[in-house]
C-alpha positions in Angstrom: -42.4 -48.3 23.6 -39.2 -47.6 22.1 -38.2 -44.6 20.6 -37.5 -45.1 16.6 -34.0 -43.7 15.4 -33.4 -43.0 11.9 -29.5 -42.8 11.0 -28.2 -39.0 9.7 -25.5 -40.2 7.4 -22.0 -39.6 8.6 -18.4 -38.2 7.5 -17.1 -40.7 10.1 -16.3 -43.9 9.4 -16.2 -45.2 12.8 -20.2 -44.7 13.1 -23.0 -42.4 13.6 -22.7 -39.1 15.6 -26.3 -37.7 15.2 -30.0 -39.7 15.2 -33.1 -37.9 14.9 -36.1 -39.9 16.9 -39.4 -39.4 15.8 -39.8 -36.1 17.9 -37.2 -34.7 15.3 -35.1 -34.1 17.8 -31.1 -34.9 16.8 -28.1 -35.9 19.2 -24.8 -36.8 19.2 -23.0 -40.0 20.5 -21.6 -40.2 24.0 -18.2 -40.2 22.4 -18.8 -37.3 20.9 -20.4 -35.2 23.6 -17.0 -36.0 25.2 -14.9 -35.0 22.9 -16.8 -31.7 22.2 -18.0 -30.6 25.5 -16.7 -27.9 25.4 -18.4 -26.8 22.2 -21.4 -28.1 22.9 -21.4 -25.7 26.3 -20.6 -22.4 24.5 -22.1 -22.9 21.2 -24.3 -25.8 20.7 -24.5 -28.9 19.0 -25.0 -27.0 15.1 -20.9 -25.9 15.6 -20.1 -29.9 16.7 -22.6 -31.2 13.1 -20.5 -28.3 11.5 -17.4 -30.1 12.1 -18.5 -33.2 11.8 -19.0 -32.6 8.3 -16.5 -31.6 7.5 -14.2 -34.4 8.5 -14.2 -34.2 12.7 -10.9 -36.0 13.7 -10.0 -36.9 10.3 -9.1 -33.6 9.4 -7.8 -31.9 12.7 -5.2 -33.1 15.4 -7.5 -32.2 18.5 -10.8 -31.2 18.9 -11.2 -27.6 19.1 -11.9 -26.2 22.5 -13.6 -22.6 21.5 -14.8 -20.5 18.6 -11.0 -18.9 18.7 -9.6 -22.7 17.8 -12.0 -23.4 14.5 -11.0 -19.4 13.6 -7.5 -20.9 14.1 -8.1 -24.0 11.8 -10.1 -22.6 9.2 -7.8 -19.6 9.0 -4.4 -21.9 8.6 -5.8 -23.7 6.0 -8.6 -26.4 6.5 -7.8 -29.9 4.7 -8.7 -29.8 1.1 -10.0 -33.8 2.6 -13.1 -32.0 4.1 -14.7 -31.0 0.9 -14.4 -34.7 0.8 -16.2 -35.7 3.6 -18.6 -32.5 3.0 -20.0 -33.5 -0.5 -19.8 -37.0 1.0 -22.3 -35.8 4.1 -24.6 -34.1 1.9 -25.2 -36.4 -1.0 -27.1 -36.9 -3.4 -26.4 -32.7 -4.0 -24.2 -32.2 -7.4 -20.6 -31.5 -7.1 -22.0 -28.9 -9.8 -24.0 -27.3 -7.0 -21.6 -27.8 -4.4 -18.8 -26.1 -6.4 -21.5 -22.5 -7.5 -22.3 -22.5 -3.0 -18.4 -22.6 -2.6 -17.5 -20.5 -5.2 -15.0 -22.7 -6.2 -15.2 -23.9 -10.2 -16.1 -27.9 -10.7 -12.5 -28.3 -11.7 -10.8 -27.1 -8.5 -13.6 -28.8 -6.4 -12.8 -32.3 -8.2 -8.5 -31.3 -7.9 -9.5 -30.1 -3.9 -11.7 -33.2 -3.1 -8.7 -35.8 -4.5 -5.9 -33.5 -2.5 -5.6 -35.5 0.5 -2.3 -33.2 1.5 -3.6 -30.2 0.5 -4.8 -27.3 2.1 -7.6 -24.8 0.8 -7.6 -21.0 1.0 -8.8 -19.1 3.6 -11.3 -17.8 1.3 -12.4 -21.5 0.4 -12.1 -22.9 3.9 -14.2 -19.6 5.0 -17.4 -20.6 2.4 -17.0 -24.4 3.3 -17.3 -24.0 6.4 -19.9 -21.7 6.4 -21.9 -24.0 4.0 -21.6 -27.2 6.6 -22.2 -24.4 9.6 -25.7 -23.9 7.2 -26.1 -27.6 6.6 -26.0 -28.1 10.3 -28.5 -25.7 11.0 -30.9 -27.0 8.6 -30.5 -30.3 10.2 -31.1 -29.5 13.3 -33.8 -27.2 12.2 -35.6 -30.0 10.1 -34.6 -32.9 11.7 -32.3 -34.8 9.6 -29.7 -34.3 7.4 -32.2 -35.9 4.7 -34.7 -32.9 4.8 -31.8 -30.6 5.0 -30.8 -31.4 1.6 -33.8 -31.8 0.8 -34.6 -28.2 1.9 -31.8 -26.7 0.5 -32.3 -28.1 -3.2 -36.1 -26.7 -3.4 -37.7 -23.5 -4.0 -38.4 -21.6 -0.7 -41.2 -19.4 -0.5 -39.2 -16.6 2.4 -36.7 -16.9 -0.6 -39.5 -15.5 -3.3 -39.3 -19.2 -4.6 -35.2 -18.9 -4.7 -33.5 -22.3 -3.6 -31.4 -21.7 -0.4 -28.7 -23.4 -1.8 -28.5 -21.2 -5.3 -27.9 -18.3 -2.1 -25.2 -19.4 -0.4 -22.4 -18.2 -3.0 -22.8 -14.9 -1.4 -22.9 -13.6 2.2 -25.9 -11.7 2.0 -27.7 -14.0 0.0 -25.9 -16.8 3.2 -27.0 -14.5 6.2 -30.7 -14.8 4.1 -31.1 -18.3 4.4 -29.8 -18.3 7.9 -32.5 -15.9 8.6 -35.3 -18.0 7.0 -33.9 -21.2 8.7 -34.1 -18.6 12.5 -37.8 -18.3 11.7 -38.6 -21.9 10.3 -37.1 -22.8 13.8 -39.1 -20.1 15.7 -42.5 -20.9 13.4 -42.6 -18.2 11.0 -42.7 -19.1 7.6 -43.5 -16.1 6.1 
């Protein structure tokens, strides 16, 4: 019997990069395994979803080989095009709510997200990429990029009935949610 694959939607244009079968249980393409191998080795596959969303080869010149080349990329400035492909990744969220978890206002989110030759901060490109790096996690945690989003927008009872996403404009409130996603994986709810 063959194995039913639902479609994560993806940044790239070229096709998808991660399924989730009905085990829940997401990969990546061959291409893609390829191209990342590297990161997949060291760091696995939530650092290759976290670039993926946020523009994969769109965005940089070559893959990155190790945590010290994303540091790199995200510290020179990443592509104001991957908040872009970011809110693009994780619709139906608001660019309202996308703007409070990136601390950006909805005015510079809408000037950064039409700035194809622009840059962001290292402050910005430091939250974005933490926020895909979260939205990766929850993916891979809850099996789709569907019930990450989904997760994300709803009260959560480790967060005293907070929504993760209302957390994410600061890094405590951040490392929380990563915490609650660690025991949601492990199989503590509480």
């Amino acid at each position: 019997m063959a194995t039913k694959q639902t479609h994560i939607r993806s940044p790239r244009a070229t096709g998808s990069w991660v399924f989730a079968d009905d085990h829940h249980q997401p990969h990546l393409s061959d291409d893609l395994k390829e191209l990342y191998s590297s990161l997949i080795d060291a760091n696995g596959l939530h650092l290759v979803i976290t670039l993926e969303l946020l523009g994969g080869h769109k965005v940089f010149t070559q893959a990155p080989r190790n945590m010290l080349d994303v540091h790199h990329w995200v510290s020179h400035g990443i592509p104001s095009a991957s908040i872009s492909h970011l809110a693009h990744a994780i619709e139906p969220l608001s660019s309202h709510t996308l703007s409070e978890a990136l601390g950006v206002s909805l005015r510079t989110l809408h000037r950064k997200k039409g700035a194809d030759n622009d840059t962001l901060s290292v402050a910005q490109g430091g939250r974005t990429f933490k926020f895909a790096e979260v939205v990766a996690k929850a993916t891979l945690v809850l099996g789709s990029r569907e019930a990450a989003v989904q997760w994300l927008t709803s009260p959560a009872m480790g967060l005293d009935q907070q929504k993760p996403v209302d957390l994410l404009a600061t890094p405590v409130g951040t490392q929380l949610v990563e915490e609650l996603l660690n025991r949601i994986e492990h199989g503590v709810y509480a």
